[in-house]
PDBQT receptor file of N, H, CA, C and O in Angstrom, charges set to zero:
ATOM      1  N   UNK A   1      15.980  83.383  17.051  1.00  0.00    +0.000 N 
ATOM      2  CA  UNK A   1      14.879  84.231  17.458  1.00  0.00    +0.000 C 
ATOM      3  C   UNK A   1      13.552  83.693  16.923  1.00  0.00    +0.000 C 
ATOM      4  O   UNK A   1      12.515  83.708  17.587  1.00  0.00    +0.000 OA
ATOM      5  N   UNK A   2      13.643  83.267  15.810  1.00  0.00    +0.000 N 
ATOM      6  H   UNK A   2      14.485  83.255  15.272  1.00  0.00    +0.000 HD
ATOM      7  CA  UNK A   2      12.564  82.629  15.358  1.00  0.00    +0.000 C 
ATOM      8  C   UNK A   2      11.653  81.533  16.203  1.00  0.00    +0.000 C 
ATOM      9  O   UNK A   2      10.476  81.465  16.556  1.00  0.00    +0.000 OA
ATOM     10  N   UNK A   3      12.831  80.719  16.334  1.00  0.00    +0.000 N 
ATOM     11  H   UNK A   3      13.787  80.774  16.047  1.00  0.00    +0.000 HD
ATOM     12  CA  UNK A   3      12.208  79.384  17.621  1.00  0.00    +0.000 C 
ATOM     13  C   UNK A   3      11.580  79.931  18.262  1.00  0.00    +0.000 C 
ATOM     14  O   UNK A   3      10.380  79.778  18.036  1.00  0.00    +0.000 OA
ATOM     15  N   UNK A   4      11.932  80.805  19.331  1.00  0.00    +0.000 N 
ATOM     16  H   UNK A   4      12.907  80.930  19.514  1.00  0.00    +0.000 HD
ATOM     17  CA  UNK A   4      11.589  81.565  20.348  1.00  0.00    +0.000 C 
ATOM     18  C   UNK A   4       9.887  81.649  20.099  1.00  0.00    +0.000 C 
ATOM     19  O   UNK A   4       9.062  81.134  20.854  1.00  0.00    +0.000 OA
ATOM     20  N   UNK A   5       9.567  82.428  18.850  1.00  0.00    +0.000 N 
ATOM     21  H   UNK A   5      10.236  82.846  18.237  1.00  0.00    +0.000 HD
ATOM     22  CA  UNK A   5       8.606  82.891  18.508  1.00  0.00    +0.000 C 
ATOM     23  C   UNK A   5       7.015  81.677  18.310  1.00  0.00    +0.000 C 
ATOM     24  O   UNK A   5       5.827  81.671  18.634  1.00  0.00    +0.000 OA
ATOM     25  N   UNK A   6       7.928  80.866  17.632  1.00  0.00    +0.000 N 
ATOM     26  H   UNK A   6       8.893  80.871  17.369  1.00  0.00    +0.000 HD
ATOM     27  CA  UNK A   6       7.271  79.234  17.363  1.00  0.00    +0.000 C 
ATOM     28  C   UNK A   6       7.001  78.708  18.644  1.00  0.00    +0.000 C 
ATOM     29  O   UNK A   6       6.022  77.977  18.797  1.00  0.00    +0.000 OA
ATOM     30  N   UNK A   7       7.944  79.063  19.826  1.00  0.00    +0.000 N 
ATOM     31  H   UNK A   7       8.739  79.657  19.702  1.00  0.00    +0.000 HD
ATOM     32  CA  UNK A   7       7.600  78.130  20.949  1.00  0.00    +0.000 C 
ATOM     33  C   UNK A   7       6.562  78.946  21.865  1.00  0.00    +0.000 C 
ATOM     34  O   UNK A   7       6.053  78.491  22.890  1.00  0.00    +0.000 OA
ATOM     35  N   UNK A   8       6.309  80.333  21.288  1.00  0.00    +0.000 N 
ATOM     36  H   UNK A   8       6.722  80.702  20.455  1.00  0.00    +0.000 HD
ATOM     37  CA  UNK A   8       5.036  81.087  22.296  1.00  0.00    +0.000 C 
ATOM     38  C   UNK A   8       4.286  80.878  21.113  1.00  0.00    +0.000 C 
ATOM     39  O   UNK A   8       3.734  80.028  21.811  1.00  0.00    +0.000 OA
ATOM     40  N   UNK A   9       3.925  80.834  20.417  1.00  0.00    +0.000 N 
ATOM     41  H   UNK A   9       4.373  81.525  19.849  1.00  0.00    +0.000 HD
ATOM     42  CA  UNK A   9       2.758  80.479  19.399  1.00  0.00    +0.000 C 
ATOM     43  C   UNK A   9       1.995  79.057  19.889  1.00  0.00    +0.000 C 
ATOM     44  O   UNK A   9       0.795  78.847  20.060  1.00  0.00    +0.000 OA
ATOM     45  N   UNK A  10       2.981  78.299  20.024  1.00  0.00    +0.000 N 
ATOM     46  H   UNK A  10       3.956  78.470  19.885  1.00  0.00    +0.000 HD
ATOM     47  CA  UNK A  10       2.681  76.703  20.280  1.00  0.00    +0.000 C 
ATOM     48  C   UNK A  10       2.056  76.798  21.608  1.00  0.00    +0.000 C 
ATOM     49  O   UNK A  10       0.972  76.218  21.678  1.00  0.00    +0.000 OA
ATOM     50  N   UNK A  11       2.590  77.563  23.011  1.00  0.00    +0.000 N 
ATOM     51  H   UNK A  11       3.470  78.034  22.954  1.00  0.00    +0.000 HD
ATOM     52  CA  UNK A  11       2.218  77.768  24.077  1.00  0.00    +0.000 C 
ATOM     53  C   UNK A  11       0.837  78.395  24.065  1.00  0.00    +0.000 C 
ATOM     54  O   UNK A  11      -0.068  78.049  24.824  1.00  0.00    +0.000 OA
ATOM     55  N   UNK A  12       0.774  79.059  23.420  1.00  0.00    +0.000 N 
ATOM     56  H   UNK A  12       1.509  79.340  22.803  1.00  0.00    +0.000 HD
ATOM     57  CA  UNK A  12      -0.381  80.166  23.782  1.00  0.00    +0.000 C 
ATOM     58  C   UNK A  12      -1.591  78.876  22.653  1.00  0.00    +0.000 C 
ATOM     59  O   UNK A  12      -2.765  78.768  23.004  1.00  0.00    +0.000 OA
ATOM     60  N   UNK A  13      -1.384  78.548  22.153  1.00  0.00    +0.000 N 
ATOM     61  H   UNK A  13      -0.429  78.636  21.868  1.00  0.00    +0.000 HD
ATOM     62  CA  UNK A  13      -2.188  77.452  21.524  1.00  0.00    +0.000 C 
ATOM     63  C   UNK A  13      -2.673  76.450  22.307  1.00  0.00    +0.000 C 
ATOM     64  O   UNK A  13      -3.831  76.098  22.531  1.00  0.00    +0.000 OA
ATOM     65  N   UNK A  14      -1.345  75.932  22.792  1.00  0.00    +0.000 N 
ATOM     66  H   UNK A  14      -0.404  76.218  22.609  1.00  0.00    +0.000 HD
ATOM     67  CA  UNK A  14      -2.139  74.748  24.510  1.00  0.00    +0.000 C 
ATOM     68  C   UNK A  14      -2.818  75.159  25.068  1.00  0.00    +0.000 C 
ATOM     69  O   UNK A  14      -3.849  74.525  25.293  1.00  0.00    +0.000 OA
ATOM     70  N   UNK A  15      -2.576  76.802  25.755  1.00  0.00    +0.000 N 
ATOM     71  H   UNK A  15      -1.739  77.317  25.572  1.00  0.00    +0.000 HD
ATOM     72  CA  UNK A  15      -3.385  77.326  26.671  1.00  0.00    +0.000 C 
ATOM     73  C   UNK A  15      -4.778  77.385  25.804  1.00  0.00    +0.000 C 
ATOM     74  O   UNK A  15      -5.666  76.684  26.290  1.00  0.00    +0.000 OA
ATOM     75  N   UNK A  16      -5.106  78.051  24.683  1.00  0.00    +0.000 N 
ATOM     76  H   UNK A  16      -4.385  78.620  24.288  1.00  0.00    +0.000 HD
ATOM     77  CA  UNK A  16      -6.075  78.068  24.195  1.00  0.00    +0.000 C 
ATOM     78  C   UNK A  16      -6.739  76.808  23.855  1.00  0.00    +0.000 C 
ATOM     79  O   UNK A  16      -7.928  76.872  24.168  1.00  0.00    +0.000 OA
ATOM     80  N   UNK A  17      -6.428  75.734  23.353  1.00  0.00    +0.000 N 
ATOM     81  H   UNK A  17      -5.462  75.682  23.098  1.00  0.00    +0.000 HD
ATOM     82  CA  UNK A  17      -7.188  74.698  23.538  1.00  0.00    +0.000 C 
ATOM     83  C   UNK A  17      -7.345  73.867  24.338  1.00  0.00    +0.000 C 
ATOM     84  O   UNK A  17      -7.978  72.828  24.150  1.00  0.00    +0.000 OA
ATOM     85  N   UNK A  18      -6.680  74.266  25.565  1.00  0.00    +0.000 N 
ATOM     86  H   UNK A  18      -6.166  75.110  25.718  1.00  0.00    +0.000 HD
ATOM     87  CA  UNK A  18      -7.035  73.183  26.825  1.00  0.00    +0.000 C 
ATOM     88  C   UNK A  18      -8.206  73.371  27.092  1.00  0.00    +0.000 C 
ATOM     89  O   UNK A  18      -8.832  72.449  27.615  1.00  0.00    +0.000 OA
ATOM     90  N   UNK A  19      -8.800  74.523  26.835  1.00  0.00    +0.000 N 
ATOM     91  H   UNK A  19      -8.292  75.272  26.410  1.00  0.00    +0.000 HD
ATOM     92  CA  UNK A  19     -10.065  75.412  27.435  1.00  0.00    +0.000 C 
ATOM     93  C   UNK A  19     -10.999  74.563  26.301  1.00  0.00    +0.000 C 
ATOM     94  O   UNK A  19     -12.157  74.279  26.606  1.00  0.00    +0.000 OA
ATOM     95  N   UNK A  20     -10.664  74.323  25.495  1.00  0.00    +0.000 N 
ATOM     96  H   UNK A  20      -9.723  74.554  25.247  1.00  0.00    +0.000 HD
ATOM     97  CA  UNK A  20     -12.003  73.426  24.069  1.00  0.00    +0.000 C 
ATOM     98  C   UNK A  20     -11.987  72.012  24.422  1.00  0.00    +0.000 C 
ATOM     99  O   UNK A  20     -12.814  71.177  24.054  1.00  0.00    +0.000 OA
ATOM    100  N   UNK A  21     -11.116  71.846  25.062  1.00  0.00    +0.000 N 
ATOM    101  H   UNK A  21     -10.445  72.524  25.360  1.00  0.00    +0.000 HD
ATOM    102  CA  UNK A  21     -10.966  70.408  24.913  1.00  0.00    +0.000 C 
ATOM    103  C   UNK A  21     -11.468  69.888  26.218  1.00  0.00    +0.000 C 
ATOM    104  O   UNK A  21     -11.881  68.750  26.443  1.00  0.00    +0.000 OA
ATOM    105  N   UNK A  22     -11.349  71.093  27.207  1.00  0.00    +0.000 N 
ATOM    106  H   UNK A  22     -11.014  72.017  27.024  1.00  0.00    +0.000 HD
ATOM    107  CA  UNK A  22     -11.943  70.390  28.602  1.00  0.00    +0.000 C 
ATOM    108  C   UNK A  22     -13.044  69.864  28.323  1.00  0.00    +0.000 C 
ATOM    109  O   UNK A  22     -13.206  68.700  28.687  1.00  0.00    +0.000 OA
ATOM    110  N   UNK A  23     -14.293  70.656  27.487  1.00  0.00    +0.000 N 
ATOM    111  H   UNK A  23     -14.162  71.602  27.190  1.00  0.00    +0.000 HD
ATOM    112  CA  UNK A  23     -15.309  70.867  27.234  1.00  0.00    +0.000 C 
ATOM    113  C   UNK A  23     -15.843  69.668  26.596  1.00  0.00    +0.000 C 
ATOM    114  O   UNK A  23     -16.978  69.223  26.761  1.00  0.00    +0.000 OA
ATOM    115  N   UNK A  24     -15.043  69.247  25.949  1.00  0.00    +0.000 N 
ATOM    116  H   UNK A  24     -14.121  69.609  25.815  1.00  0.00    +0.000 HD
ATOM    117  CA  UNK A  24     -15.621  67.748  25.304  1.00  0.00    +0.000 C 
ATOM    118  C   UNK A  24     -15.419  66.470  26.302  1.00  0.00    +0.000 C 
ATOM    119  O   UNK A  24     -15.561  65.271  26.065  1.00  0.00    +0.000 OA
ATOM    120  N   UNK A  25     -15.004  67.209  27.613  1.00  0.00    +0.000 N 
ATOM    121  H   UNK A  25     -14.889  68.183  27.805  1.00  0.00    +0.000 HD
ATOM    122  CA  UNK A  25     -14.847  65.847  28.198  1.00  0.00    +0.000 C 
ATOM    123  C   UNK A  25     -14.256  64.271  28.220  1.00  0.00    +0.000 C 
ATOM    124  O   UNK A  25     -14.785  63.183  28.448  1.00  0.00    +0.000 OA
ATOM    125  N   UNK A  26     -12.799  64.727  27.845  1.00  0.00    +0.000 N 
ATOM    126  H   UNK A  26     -12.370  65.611  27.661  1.00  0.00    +0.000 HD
ATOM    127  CA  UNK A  26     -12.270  63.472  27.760  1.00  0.00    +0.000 C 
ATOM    128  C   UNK A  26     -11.312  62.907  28.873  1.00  0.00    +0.000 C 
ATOM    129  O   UNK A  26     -10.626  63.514  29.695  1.00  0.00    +0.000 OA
ATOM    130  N   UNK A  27     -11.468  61.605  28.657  1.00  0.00    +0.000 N 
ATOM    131  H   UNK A  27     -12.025  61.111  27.989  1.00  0.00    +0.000 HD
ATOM    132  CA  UNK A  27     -10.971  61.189  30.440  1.00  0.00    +0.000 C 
ATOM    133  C   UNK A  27      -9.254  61.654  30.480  1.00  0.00    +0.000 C 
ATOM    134  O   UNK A  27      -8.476  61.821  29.541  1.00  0.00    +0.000 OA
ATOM    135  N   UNK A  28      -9.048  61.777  31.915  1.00  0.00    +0.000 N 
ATOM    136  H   UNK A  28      -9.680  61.642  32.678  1.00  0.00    +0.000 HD
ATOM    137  CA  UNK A  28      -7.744  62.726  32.231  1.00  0.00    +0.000 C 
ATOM    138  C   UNK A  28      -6.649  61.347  31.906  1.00  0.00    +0.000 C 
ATOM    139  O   UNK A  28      -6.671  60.158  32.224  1.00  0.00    +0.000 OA
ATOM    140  N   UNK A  29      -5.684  62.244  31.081  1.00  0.00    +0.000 N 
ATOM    141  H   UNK A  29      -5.666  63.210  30.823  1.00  0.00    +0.000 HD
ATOM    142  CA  UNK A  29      -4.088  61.093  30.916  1.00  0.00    +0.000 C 
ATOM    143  C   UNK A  29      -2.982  61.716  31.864  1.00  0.00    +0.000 C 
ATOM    144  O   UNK A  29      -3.087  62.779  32.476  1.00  0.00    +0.000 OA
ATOM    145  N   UNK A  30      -2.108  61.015  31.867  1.00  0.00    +0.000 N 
ATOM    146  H   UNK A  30      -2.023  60.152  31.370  1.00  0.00    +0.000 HD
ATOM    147  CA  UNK A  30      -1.200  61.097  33.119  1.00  0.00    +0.000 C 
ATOM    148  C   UNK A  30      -0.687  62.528  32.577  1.00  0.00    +0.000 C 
ATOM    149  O   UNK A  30      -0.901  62.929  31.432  1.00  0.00    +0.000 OA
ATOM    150  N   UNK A  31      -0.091  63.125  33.412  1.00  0.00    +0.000 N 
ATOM    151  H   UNK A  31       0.083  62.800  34.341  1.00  0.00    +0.000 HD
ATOM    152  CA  UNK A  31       0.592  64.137  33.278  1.00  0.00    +0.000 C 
ATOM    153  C   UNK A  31      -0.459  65.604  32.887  1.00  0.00    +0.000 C 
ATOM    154  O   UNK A  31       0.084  66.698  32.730  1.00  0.00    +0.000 OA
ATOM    155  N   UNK A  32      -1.775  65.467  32.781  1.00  0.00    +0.000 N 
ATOM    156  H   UNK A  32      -2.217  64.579  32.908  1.00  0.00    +0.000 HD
ATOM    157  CA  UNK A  32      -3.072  66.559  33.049  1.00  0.00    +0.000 C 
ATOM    158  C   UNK A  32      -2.825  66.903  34.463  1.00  0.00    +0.000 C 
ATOM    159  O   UNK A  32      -2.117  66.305  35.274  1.00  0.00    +0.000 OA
ATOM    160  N   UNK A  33      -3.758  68.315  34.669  1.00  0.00    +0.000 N 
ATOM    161  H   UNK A  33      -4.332  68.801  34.011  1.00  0.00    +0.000 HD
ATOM    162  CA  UNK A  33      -3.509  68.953  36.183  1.00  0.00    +0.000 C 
ATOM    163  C   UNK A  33      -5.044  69.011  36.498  1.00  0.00    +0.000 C 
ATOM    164  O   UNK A  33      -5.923  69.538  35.816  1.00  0.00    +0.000 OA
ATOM    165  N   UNK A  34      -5.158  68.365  37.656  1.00  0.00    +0.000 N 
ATOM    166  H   UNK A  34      -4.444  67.937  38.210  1.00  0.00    +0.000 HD
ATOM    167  CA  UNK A  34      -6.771  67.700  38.421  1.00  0.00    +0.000 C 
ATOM    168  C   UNK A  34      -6.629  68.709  39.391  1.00  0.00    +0.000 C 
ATOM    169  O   UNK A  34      -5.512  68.927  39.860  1.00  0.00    +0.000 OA
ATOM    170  N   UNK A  35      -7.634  69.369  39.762  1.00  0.00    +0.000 N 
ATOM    171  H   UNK A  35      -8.541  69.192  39.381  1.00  0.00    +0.000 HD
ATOM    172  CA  UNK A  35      -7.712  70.790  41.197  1.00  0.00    +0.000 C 
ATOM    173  C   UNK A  35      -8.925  70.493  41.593  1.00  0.00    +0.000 C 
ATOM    174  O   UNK A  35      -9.826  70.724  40.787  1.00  0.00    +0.000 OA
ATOM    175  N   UNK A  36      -9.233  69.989  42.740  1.00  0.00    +0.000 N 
ATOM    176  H   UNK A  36      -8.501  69.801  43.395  1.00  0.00    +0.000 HD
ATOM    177  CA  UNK A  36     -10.949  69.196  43.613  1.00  0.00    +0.000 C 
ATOM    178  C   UNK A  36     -10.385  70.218  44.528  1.00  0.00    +0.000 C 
ATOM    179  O   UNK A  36      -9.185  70.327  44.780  1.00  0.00    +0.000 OA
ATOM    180  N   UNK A  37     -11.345  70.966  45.012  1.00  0.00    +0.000 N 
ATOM    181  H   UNK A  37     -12.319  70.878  44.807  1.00  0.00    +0.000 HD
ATOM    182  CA  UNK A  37     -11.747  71.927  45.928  1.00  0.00    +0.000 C 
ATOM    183  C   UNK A  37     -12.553  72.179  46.563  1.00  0.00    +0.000 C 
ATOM    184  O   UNK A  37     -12.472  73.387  46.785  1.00  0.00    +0.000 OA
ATOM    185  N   UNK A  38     -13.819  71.531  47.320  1.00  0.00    +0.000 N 
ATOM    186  H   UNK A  38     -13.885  70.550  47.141  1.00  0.00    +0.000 HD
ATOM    187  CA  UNK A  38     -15.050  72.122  47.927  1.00  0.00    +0.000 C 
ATOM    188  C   UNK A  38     -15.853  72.709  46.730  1.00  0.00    +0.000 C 
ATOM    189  O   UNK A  38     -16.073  71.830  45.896  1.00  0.00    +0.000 OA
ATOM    190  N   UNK A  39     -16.319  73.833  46.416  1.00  0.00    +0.000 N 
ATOM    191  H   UNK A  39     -16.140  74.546  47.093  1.00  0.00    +0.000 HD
ATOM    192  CA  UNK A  39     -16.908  73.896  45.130  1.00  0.00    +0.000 C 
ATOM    193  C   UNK A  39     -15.769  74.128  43.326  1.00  0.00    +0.000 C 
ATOM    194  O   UNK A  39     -16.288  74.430  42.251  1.00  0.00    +0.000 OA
ATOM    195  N   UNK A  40     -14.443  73.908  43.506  1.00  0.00    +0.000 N 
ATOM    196  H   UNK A  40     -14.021  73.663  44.378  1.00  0.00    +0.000 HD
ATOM    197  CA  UNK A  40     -13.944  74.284  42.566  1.00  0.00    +0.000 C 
ATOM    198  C   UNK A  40     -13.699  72.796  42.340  1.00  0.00    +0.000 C 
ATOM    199  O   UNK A  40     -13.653  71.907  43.190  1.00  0.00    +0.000 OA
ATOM    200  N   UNK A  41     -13.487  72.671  40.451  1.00  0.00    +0.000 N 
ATOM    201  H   UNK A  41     -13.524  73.393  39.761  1.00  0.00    +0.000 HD
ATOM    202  CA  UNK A  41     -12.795  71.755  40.053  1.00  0.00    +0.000 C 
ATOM    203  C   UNK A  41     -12.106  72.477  38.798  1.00  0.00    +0.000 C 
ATOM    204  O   UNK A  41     -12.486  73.438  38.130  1.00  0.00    +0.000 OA
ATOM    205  N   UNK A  42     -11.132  71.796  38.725  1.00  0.00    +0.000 N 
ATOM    206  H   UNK A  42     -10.824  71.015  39.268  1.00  0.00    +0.000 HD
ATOM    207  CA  UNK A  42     -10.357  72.815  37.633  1.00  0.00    +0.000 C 
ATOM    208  C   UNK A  42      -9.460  71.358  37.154  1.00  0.00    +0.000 C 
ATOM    209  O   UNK A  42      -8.702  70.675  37.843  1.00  0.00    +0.000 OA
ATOM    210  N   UNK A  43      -9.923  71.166  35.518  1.00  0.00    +0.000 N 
ATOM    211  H   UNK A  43     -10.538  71.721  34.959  1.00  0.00    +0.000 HD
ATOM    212  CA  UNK A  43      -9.226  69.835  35.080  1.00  0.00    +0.000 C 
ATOM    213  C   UNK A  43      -8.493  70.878  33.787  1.00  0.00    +0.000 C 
ATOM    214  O   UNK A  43      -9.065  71.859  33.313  1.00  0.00    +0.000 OA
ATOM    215  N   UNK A  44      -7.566  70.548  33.513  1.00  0.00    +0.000 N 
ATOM    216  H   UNK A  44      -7.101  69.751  33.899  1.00  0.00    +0.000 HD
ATOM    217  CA  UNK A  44      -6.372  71.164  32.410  1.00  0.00    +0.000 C 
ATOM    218  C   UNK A  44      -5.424  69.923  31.808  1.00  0.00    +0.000 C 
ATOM    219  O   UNK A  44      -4.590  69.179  32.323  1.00  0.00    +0.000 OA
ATOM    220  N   UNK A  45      -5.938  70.066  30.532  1.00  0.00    +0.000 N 
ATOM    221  H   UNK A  45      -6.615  70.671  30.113  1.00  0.00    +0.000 HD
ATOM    222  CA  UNK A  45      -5.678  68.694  29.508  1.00  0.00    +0.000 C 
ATOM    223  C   UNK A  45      -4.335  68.749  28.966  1.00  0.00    +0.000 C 
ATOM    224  O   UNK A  45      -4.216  68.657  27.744  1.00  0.00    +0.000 OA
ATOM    225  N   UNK A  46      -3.313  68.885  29.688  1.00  0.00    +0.000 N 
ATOM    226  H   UNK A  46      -3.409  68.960  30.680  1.00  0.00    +0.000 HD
ATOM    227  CA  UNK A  46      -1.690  69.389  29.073  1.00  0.00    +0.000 C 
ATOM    228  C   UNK A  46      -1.369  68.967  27.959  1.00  0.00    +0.000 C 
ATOM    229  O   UNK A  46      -1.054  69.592  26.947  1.00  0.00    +0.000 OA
ATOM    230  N   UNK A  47      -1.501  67.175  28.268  1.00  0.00    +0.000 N 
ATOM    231  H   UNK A  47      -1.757  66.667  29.090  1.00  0.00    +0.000 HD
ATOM    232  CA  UNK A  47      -0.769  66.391  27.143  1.00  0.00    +0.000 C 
ATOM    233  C   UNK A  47      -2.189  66.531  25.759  1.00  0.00    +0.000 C 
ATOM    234  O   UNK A  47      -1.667  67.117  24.811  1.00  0.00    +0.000 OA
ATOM    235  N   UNK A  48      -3.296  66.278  25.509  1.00  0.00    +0.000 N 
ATOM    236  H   UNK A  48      -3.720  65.802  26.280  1.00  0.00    +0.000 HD
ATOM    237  CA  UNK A  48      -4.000  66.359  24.618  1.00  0.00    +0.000 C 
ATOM    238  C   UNK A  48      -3.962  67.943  23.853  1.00  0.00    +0.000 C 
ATOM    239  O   UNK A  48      -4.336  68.091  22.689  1.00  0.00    +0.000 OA
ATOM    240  N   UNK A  49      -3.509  68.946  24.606  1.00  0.00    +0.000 N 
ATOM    241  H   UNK A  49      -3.205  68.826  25.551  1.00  0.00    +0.000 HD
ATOM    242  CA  UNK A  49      -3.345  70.610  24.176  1.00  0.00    +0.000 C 
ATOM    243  C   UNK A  49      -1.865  70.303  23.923  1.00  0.00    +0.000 C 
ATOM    244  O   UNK A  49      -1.080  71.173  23.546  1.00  0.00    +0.000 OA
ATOM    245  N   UNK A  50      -1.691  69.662  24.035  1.00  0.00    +0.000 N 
ATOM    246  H   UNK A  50      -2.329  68.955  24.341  1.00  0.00    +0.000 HD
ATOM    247  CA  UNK A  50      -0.066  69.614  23.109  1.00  0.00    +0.000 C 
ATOM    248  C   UNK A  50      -0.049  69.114  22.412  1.00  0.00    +0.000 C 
ATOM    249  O   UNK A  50       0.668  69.518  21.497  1.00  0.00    +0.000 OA
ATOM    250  N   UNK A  51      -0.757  67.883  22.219  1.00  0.00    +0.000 N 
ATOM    251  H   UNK A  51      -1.339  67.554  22.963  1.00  0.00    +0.000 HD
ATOM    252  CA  UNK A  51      -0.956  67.136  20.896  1.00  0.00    +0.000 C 
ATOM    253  C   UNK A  51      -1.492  67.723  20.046  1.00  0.00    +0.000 C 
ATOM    254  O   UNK A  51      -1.050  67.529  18.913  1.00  0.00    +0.000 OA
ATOM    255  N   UNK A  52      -2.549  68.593  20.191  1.00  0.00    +0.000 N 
ATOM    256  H   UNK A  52      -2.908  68.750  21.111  1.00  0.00    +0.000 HD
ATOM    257  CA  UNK A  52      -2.808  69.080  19.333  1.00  0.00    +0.000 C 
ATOM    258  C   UNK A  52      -2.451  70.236  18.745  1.00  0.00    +0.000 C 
ATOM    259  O   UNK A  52      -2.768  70.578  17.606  1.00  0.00    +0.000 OA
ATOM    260  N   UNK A  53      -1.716  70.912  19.598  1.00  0.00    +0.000 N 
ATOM    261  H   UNK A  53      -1.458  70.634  20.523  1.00  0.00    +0.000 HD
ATOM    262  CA  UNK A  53      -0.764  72.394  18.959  1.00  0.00    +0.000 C 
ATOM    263  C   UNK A  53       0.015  71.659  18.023  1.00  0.00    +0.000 C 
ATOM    264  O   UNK A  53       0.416  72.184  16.985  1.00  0.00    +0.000 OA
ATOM    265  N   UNK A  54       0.304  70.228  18.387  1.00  0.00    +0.000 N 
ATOM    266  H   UNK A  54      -0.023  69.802  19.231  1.00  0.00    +0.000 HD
ATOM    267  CA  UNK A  54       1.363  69.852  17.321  1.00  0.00    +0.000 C 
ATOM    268  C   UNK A  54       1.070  69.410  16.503  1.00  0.00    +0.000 C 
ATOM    269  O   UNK A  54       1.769  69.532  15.497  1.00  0.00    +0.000 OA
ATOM    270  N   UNK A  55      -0.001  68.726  16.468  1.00  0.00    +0.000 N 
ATOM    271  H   UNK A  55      -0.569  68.627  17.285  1.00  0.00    +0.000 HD
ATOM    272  CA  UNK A  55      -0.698  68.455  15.045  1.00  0.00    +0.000 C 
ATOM    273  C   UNK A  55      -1.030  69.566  13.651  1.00  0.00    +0.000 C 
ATOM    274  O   UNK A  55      -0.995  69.336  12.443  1.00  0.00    +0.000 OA
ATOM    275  N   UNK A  56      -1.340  70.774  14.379  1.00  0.00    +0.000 N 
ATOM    276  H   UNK A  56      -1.368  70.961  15.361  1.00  0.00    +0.000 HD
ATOM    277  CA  UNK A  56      -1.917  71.480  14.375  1.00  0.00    +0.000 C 
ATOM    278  C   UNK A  56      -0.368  72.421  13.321  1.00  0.00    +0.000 C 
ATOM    279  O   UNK A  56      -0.166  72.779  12.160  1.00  0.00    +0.000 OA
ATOM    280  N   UNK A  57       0.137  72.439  14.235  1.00  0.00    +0.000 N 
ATOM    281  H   UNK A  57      -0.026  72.149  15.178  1.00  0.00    +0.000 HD
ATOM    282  CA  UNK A  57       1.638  73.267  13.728  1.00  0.00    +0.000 C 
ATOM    283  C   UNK A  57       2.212  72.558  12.725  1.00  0.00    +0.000 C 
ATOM    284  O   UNK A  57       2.774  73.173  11.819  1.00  0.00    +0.000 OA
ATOM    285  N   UNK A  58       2.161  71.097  12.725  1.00  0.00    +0.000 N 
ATOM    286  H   UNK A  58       1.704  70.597  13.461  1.00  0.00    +0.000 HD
ATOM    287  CA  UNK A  58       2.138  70.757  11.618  1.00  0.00    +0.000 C 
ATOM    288  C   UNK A  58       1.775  70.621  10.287  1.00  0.00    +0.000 C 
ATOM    289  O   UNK A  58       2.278  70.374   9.191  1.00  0.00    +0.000 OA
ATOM    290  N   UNK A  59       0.750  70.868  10.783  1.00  0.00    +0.000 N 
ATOM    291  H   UNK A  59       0.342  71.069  11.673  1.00  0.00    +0.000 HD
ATOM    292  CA  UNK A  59      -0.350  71.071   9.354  1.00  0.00    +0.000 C 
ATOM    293  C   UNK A  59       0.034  72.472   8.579  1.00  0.00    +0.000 C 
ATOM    294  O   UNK A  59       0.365  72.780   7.434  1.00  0.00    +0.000 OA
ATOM    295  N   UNK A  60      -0.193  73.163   9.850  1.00  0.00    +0.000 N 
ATOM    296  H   UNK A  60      -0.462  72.913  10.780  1.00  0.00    +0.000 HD
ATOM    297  CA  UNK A  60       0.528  74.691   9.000  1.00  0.00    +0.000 C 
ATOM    298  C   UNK A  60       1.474  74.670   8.514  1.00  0.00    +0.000 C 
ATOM    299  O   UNK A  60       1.533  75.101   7.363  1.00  0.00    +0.000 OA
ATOM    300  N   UNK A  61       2.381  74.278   9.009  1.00  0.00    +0.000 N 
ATOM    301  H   UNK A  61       2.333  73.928   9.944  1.00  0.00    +0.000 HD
ATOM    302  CA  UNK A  61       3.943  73.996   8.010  1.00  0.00    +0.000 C 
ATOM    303  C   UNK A  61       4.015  73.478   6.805  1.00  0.00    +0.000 C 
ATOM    304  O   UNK A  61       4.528  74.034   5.834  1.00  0.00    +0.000 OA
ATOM    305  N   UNK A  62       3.228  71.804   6.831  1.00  0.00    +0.000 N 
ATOM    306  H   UNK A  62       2.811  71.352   7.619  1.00  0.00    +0.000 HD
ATOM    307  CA  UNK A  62       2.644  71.279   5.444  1.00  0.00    +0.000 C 
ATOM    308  C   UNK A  62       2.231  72.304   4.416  1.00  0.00    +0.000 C 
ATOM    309  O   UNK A  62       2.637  72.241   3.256  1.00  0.00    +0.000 OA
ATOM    310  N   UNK A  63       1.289  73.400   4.921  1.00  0.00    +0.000 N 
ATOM    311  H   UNK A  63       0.959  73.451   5.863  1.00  0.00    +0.000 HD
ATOM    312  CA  UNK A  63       0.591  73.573   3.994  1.00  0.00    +0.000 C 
ATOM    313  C   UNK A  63       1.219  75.010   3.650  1.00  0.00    +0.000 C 
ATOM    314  O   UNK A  63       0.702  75.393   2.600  1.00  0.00    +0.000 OA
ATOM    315  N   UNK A  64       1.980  75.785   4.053  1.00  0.00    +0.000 N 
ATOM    316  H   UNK A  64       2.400  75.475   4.906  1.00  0.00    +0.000 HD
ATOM    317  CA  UNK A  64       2.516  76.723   3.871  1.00  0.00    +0.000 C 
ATOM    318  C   UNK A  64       3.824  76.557   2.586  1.00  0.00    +0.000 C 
ATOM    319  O   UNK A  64       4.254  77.378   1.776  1.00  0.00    +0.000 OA
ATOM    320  N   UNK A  65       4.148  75.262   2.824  1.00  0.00    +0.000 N 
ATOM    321  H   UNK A  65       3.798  74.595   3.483  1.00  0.00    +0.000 HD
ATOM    322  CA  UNK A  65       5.423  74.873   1.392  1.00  0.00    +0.000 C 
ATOM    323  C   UNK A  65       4.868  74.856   0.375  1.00  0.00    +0.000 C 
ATOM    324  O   UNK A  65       5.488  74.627  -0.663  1.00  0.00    +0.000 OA
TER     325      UNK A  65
């Protein structure tokens, strides 16, 4: 049950920093989601919001022992 809990923490973390990270503008890596639309563009940084939940989750773990 625990996992469970760790793996929506981690999720809801991607989602939340895909949104910071769009913002700094960094060029798209494979496996990001690109949406060109007439006036919409919608870029979502998957793999960099995962890297960093995991960095991130790591650190907390480090520092919690």
């Amino acid at each position: 049950m625990r996992y469970l809990i760790y793996l929506g923490i981690f999720l809801v973390g991607a989602l939340v920093l895909s949104q910071a990270i769009a913002m700094i503008d960094l060029d798209p890596l494979p496996g990001d989601i690109l949406y060109d639309h007439e006036n919409w563009h919608i870029h979502i940084p998957v793999i960099y919001s995962l890297g960093t939940a995991t960095v991130l989750g790591i650190a907390i773990m480090f520092f919690r022992r």
